[in-house]
matplotlib code that plots the C-alpha trace (Angstrom):
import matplotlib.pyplot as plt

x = [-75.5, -72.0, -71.4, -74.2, -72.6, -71.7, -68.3, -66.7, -67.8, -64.4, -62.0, -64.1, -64.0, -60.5, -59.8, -62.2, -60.0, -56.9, -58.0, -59.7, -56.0, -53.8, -56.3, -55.9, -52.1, -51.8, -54.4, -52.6, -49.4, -49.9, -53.4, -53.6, -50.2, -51.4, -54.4, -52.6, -49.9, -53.0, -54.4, -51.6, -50.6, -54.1, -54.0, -50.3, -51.6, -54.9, -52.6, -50.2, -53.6, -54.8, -51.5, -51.2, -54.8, -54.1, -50.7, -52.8, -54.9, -52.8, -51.2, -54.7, -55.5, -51.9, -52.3, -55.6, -54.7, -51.9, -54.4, -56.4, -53.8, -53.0, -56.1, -56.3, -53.3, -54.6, -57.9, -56.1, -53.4, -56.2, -58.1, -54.9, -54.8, -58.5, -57.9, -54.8, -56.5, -59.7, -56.9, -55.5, -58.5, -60.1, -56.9, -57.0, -60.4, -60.0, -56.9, -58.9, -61.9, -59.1, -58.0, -61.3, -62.5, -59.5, -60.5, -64.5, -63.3, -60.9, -63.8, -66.5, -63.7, -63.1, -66.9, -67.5, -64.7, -66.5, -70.0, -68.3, -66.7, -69.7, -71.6, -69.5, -69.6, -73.4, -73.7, -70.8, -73.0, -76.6, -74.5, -73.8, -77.5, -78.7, -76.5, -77.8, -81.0, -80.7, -79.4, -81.8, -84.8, -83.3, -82.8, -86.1, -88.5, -87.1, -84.7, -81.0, -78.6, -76.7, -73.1, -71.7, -70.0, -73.5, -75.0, -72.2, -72.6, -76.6, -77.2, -74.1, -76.6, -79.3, -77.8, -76.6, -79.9, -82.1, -83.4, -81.1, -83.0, -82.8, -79.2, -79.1, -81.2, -78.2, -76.0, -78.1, -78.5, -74.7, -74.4, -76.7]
y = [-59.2, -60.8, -59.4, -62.5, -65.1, -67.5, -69.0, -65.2, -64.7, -65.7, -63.8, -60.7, -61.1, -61.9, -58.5, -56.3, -57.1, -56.6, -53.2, -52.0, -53.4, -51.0, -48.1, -48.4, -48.5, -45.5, -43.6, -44.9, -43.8, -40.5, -39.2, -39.9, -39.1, -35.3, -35.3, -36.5, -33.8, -31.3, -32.4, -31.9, -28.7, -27.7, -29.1, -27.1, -23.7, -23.9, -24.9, -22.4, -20.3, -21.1, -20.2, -16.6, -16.4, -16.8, -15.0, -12.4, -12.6, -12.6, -9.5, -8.1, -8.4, -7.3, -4.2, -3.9, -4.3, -1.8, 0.8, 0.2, 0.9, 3.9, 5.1, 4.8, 6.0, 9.7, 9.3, 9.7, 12.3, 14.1, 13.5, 14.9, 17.7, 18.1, 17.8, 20.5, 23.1, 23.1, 23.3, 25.9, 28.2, 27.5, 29.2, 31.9, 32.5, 32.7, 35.1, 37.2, 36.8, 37.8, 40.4, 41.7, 41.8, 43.5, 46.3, 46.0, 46.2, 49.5, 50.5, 50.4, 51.5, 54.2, 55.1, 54.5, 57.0, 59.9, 58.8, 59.3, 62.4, 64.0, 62.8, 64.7, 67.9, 67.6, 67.2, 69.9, 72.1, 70.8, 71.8, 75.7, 75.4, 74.5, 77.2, 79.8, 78.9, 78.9, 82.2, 83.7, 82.4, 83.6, 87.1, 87.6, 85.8, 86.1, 89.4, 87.8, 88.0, 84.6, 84.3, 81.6, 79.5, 79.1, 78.4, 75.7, 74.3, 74.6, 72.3, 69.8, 69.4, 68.8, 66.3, 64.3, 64.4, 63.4, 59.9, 57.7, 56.5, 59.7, 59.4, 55.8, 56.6, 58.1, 55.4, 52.8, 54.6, 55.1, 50.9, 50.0]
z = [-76.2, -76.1, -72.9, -71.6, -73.0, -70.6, -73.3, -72.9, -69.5, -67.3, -70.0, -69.4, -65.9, -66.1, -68.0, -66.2, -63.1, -64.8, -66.4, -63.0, -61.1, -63.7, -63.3, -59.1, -59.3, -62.0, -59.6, -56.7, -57.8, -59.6, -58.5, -54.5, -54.1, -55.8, -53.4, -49.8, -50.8, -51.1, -47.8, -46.1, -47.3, -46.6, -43.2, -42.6, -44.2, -41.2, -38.9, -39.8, -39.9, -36.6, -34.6, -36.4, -35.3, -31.7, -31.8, -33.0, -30.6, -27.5, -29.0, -29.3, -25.6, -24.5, -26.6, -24.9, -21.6, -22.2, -23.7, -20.7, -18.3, -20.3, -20.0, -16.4, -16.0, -17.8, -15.8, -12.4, -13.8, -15.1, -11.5, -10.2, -12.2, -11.1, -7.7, -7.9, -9.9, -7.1, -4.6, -6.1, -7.0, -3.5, -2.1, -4.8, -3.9, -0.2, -0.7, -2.6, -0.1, 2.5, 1.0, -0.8, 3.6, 4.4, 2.4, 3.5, 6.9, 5.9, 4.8, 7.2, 10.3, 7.6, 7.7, 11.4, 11.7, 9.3, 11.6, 14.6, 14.0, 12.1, 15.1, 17.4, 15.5, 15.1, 19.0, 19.4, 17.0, 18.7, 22.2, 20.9, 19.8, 22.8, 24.7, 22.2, 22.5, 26.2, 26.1, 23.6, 25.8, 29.1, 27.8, 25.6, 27.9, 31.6, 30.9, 32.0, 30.6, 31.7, 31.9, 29.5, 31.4, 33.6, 30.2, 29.5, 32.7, 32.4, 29.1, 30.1, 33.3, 31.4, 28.5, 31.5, 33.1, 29.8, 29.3, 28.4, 25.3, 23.5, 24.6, 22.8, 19.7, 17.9, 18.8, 17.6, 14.4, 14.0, 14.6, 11.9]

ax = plt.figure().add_subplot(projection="3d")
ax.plot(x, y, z, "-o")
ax.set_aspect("equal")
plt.show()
């Protein structure tokens, strides 16, 4: 091999280092140039990257904090409106209540009025019973023939004079 041969060894060396000299300033010149120009846009376009990331971002948590303020915002107006609405039906309901027991009320005095007067005629009636009877027994069973005021006078004697819890049984009934 020529390459070995001691004669031709310093003009090869001589040549390899010019060749390899030219093909570093030709690389140097054209090639890295091309490749540090790449880097750097590279290193611009994540840089450039990088600070619409964290724009974004920041925009992401304002956006957030204002949906989250909106949102509690509606969460006490609708807790307002809550709160209003119970207001309002618990005053409906005790108007209604009011006037629902106005009309119970009407109701029962009305009734209490009917008792009381159908328990004045039945005692008016039971008192012209009583004086009938009286009479009827007088003049069958003893023969007289009493006058009617006597008779009057007789069973008002007598109503006065019964116990008073046959007087209180039809009251009691009447309260219930």
């Amino acid at each position: 091999m020529p390459q070995f041969l001691p004669e031709i060894f310093i003009p090869q060396i001589f040549w390899v280092l010019l060749l390899f000299g030219l093909l570093y300033f030709v690389i140097a010149r054209s090639g890295i140039s091309k490749v540090e120009r790449i880097l750097e846009e590279r290193e611009q376009k994540i840089s450039d990257d990088l600070k619409a990331a964290k724009r974004a971002q920041r925009e992401s948590v304002e956006t957030s904090e204002r949906y989250d303020a909106e949102i509690q915002k509606a969460k006490a107006q609708a807790t307002k409106l809550i709160s209003e609405a119970r207001a309002q039906a618990k005053t409906e309901a005790e108007v209604a209540l009011k006037k629902l027991d106005r009309k119970i009320t009407a109701k029962v005095s009305d009734a209490e009025a009917e008792i009381k007067s159908a328990q004045a005629k039945a005692i008016a009636e039971l008192d012209a019973v009583a004086q009938k009877s009286v009479e009827t027994i007088l003049s069958r069973f003893v023969g007289l023939t009493p006058d009617e005021s006597d008779i009057k006078v007789a069973t008002r004697d007598a109503k006065q004079k019964s116990p008073p819890r046959l007087q209180s049984v039809s009251t009691k009934r009447m309260k219930r």
